[in-house]
C-alpha positions as CSV (number, residue, x, y, z in Angstrom):
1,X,36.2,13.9,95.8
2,X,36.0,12.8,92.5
3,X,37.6,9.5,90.7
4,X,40.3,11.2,88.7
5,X,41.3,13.0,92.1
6,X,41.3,10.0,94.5
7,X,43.3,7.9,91.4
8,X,46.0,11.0,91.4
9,X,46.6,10.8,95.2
10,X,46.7,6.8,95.3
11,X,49.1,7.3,92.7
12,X,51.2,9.9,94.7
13,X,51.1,7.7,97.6
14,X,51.9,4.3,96.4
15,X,54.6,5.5,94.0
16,X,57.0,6.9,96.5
17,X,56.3,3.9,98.9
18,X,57.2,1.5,96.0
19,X,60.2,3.7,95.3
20,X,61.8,3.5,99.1
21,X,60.7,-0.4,99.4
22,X,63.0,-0.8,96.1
23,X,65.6,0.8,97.4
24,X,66.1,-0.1,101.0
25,X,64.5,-3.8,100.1
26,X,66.2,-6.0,102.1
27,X,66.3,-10.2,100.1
28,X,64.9,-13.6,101.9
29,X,66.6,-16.7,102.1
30,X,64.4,-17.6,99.4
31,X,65.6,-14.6,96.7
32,X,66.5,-15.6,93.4
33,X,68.1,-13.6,90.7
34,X,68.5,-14.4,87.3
35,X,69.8,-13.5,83.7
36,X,66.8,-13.4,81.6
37,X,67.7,-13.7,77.4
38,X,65.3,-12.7,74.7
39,X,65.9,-14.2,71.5
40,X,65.9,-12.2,68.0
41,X,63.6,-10.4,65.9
42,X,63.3,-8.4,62.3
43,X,63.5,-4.4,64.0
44,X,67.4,-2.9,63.4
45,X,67.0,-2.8,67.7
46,X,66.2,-6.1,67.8
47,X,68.1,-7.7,65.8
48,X,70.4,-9.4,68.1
49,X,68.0,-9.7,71.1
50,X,68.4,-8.5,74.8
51,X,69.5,-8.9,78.4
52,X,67.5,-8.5,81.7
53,X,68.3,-9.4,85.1
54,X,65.5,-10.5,87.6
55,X,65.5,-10.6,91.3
56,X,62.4,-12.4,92.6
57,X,61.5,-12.9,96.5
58,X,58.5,-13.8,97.0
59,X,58.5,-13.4,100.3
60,X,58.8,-9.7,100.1
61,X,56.1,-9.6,97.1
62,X,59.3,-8.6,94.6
63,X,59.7,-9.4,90.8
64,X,61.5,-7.5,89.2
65,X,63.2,-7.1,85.9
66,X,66.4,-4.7,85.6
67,X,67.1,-3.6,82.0
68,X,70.4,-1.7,80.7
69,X,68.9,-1.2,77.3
70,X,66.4,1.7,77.2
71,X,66.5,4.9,74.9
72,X,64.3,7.6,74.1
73,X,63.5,7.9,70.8
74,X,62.2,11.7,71.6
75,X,65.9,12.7,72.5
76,X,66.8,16.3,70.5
77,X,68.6,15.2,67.2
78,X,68.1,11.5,68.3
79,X,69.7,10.2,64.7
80,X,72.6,12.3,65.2
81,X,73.5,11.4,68.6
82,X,73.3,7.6,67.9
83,X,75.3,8.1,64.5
84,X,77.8,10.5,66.4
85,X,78.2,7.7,69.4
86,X,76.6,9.9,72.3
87,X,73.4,8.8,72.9
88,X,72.4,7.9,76.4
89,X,70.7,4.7,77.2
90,X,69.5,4.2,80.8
91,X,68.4,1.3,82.8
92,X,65.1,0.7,84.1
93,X,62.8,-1.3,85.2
94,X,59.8,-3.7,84.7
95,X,57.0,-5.8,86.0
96,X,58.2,-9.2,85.7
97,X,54.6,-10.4,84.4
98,X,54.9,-7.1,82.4
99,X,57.9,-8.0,80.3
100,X,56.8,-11.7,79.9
101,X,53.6,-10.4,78.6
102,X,55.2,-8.0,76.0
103,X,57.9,-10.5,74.4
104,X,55.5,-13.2,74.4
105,X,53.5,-10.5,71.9
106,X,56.3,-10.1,70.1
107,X,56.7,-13.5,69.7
108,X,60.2,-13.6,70.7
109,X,61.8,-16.4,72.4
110,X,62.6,-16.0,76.8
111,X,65.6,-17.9,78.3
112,X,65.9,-17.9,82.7
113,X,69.6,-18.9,84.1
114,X,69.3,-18.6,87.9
115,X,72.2,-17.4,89.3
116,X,74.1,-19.2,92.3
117,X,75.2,-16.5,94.6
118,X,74.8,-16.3,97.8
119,X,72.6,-14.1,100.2
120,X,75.4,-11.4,100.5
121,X,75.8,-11.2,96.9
122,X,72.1,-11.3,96.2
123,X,71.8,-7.9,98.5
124,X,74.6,-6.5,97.0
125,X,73.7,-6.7,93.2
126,X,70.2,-5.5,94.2
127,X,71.6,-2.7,96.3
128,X,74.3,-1.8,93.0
129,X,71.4,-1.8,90.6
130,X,68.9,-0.1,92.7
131,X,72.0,2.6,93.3
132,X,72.0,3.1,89.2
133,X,68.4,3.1,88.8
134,X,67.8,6.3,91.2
135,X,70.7,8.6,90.5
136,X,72.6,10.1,87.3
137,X,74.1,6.4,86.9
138,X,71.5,5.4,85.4
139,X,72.5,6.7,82.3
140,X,75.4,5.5,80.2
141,X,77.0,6.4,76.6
142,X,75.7,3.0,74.4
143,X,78.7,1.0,72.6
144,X,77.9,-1.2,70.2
145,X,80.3,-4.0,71.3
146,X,81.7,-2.3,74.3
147,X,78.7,-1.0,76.2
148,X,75.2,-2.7,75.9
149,X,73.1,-4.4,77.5
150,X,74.6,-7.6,78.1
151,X,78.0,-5.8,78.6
152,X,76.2,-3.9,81.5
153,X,75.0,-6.9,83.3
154,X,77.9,-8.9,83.1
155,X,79.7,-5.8,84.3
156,X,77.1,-6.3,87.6
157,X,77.1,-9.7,88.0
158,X,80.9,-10.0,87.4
159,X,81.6,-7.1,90.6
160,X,79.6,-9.3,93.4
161,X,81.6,-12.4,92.2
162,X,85.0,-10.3,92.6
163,X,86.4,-10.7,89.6
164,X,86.3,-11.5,85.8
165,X,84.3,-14.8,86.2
166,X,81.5,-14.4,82.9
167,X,84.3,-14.0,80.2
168,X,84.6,-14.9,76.8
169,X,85.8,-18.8,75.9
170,X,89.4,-19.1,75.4
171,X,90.8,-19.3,73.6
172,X,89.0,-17.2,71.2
173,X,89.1,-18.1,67.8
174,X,86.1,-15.7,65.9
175,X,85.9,-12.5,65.1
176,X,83.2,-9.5,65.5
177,X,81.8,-10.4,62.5
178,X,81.7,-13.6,62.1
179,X,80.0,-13.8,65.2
180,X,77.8,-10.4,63.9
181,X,76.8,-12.1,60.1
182,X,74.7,-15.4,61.5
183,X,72.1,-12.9,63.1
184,X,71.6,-10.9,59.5
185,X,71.3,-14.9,57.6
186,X,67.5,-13.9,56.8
187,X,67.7,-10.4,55.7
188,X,70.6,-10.6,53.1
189,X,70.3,-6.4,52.4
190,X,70.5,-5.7,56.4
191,X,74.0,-8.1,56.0
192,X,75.0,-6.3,53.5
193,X,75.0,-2.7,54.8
194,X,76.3,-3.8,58.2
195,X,79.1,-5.2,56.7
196,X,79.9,-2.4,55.0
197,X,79.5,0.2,57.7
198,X,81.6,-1.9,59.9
199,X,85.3,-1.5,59.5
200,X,88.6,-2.8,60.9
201,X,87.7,-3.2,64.7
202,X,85.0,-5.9,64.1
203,X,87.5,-7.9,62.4
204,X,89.5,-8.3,65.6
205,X,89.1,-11.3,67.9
206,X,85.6,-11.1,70.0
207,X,87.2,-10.4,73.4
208,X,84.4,-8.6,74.7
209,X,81.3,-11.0,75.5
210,X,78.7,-8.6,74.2
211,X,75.8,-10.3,72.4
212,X,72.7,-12.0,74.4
213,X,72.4,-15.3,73.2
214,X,75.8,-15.9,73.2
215,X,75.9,-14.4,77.0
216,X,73.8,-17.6,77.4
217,X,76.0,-20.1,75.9
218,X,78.8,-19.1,78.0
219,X,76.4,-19.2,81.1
220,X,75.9,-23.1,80.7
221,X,79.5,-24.0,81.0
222,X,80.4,-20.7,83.5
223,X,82.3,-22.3,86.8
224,X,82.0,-20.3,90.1
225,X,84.3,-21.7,93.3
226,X,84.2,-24.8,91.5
227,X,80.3,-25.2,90.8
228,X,78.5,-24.1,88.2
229,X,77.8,-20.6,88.2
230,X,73.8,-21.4,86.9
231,X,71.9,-24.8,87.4
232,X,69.9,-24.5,84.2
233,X,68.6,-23.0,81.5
234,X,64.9,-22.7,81.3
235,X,62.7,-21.8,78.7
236,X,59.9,-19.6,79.4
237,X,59.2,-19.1,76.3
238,X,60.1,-21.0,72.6
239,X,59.0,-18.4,69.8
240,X,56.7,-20.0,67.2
241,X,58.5,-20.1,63.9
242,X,57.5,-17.2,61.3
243,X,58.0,-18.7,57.7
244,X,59.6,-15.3,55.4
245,X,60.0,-16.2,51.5
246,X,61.3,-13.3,49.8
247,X,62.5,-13.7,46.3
248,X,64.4,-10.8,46.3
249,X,66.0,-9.8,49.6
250,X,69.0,-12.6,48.5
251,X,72.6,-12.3,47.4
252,X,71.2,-14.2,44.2
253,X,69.0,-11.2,43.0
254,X,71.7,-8.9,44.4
255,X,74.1,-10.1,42.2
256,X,71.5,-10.4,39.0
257,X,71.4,-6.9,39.7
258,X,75.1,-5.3,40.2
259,X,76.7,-7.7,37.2
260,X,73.6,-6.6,35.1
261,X,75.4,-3.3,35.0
262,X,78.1,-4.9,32.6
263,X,75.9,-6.3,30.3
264,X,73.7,-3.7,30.0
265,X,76.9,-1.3,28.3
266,X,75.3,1.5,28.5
267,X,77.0,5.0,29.7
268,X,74.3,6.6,31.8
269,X,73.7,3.2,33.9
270,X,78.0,2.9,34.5
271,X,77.3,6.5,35.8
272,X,74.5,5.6,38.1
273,X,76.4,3.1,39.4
274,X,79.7,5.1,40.5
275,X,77.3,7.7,41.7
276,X,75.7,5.2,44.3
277,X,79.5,3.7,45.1
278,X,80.9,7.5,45.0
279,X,78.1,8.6,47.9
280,X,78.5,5.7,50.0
281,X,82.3,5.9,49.9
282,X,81.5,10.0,51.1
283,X,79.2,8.9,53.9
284,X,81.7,6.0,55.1
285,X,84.7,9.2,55.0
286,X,82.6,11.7,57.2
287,X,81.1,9.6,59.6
288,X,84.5,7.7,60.5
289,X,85.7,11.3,60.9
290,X,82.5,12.1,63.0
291,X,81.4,8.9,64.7
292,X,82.6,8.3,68.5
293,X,81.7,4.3,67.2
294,X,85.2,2.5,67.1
295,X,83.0,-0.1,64.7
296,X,82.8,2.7,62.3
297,X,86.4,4.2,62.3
298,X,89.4,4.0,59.7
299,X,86.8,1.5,56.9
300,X,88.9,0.1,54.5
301,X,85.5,-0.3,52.3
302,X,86.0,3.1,51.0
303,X,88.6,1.2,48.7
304,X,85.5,-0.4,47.4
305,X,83.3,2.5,47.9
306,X,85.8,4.9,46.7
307,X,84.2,8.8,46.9
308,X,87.1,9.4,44.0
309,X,84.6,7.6,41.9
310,X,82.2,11.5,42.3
311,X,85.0,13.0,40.5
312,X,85.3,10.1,37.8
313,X,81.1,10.8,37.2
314,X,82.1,14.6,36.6
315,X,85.1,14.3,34.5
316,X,83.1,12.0,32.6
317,X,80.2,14.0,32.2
318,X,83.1,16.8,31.0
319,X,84.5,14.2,28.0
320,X,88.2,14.7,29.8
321,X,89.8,11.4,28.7
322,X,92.9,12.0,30.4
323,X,91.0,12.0,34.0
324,X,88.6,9.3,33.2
325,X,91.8,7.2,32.6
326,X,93.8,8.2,35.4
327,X,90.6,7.9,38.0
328,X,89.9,4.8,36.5
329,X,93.7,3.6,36.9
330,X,93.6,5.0,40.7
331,X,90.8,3.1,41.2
332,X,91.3,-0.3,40.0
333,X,94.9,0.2,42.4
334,X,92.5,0.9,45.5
335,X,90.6,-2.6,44.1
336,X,93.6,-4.6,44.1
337,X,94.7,-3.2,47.7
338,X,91.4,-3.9,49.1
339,X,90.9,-7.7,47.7
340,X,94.7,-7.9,49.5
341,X,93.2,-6.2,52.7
342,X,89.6,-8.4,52.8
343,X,90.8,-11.7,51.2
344,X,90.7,-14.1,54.2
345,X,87.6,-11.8,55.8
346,X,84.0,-13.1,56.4
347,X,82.3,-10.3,54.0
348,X,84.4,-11.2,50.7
349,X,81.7,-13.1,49.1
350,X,79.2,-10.4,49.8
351,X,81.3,-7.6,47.8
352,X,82.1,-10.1,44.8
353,X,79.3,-8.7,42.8
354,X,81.0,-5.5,43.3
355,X,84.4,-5.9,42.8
356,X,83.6,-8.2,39.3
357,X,81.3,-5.1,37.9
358,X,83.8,-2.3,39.2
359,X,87.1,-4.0,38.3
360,X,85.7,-4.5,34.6
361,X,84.1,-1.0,34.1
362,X,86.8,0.3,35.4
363,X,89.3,-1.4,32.9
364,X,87.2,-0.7,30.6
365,X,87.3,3.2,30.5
366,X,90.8,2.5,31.3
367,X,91.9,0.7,28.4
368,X,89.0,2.9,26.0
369,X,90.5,6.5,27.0
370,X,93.9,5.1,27.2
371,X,93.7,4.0,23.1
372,X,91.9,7.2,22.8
373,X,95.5,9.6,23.4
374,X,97.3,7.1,21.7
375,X,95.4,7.8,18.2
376,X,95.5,11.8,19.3
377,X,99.1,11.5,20.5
């Protein structure tokens, strides 16, 4: 028989073995399982790091790591599923020496907080998980805040303890995205875009525990029939510190940039400009009509990013004066609603640029056109 044969049937022989030991895998004394927490990195999927749960027994030669946050990048239409708010993520599993070794490559920080359950709840949360893992419940429609995977563990962990025990702290005093901004600090343009794709719901009080590290911080002080729900927190891993200097991914150069537009005064750069605001404004409009994503829904920022401003571009291009001052007008109203609607919000600072350059362009052509039918009139 030759190698590539004898490999193929050890392969179909240990694989469904492995399968049915997982499944009808009955925990020592000794099992442990934990919430494993990887820290951040610079990929838009990694961005606020990730949740795991292990179950270890070594008696029975298990080490496992569940994970809630898997998706195929080779799903049909992939983009417009996960714009659109239907793409499935499933859980899976790893190796625990497997997913050591990769984050360790990626040079991303690991976090273990044993959990104290007992035997009966050990079984059960391996029995739940192993349930999902081998039927259609594996799958699951991703939410950004309201189905991930740390919401998915929790979700576990919280049914074996019978009850709502890994909660948020109360009372809670931060929002979505106040919470959301610190984890965007290094990459101001990343900040910036999130903040302006996310609308109303992310301004709400963070009910929902939903990030990883923060998961973790709740852990610590998490009490369970009056002990504490994990002993410690152990670092497997402490990421080595990557030193980033970029001199222009800053709200400094940003800003440079947008307010350059005034002082420039020239027609065909205000034009640009609107066109960019216009286009955003029109992508903000169809995918809060299309998008499943709550996160995405009703965005005030199209007050900013007004689509109104493509017609402004056209009827300029067209020398009407009587539009150009009337879109103008409308315009500098949606301004003054929005500074009302963001004024005590955690992305006011990052818009400023904007709403200096727009307001005064905007008055501008306002006020030019405006003297303009005066002198006709």
């Amino acid at each position: 028989m030759s190698r590539f044969r004898l490999l193929l049937l050890l392969l179909l022989l240990v694989f469904p073995l492995s399968k049915s030991f997982s499944q009808s895998a009955i925990l020592s004394d000794s099992s442990k399982v934990s919430i494993l927490t990887i820290g951040t990195a610079n990929e838009s999927h990694t961005l606020y790091g990730h949740t795991g749960l292990r179950v270890l027994d070594e008696q029975r030669g298990l080490d496992v790591v569940y994970n809630f946050g898997y998706f195929d990048f080779n799903t049909p239409y992939f983009l417009a599923k996960f714009v659109k708010g239907d793409l499935q993520y499933f859980v899976a599993t790893n190796q625990y020496r497997d997913f050591e070794y990769n984050y360790r490559e990626e040079n991303r920080s690991i976090y273990e907080q044993e959990l104290n359950l007992s035997k009966i709840q050990k079984q059960k949360l391996l029995d739940e998980l192993n349930k999902n893992l081998y039927s259609d419940e594996r799958f699951y429609t991703y939410k950004f805040i309201d189905k991930n995977c740390t919401t998915m563990v929790i979700d576990k962990v919280n049914d074996v303890l019978g009850g709502k025990i890994i909660t948020t702290k109360k009372p809670v005093t931060v929002t979505y995205r106040e919470i959301l901004n610190p984890y965007l600090s290094s990459n101001f343009f990343q900040k910036l875009g999130v903040n302006i794709i996310f609308g109303p719901k992310t301004d709400k009080k963070a009910e929902v525990l939903f990030l990883p590290l923060e998961l973790m911080d709740v852990l610590k002080t998490t009490v369970y029939n009056g002990r504490p729900l994990v002993t410690e927190t152990k670092t497997i891993f402490e990421a080595k510190p990557v030193k980033t200097v970029s001199y222009w991914n800053n709200i400094y150069v940003f800003s440079a940039l947008v307010l350059l537009v005034i002082v420039l005064k020239n027609n065909t750069v205000y034009l640009t400009y609107f066109t960019i605001l216009g286009l955003l404004g029109l992508f903000l409009s169809s995918v809060g009509f299309y998008s499943l994503h709550e996160e995405v829904r009703w965005n005030y920022n199209v007050l900013l990013f007004n689509p109104s401003l493509l017609f402004l571009v056209y009827f300029f291009k067209k020398k009407n004066r009587k539009w150009i001052s009337n879109l103008a007008l409308f315009n500098l109203a949606c301004i003054a609603v929005y500074l009302i609607v963001i004024f005590n919000k955690a992305q006011l600072l990052l818009f400023m640029p904007i709403l200096i350059t727009s307001t005064v362009i905007l008055a501008k052509l306002a006020r030019k056109n405006k003297k303009t039918k005066i002198a006709k009139a």
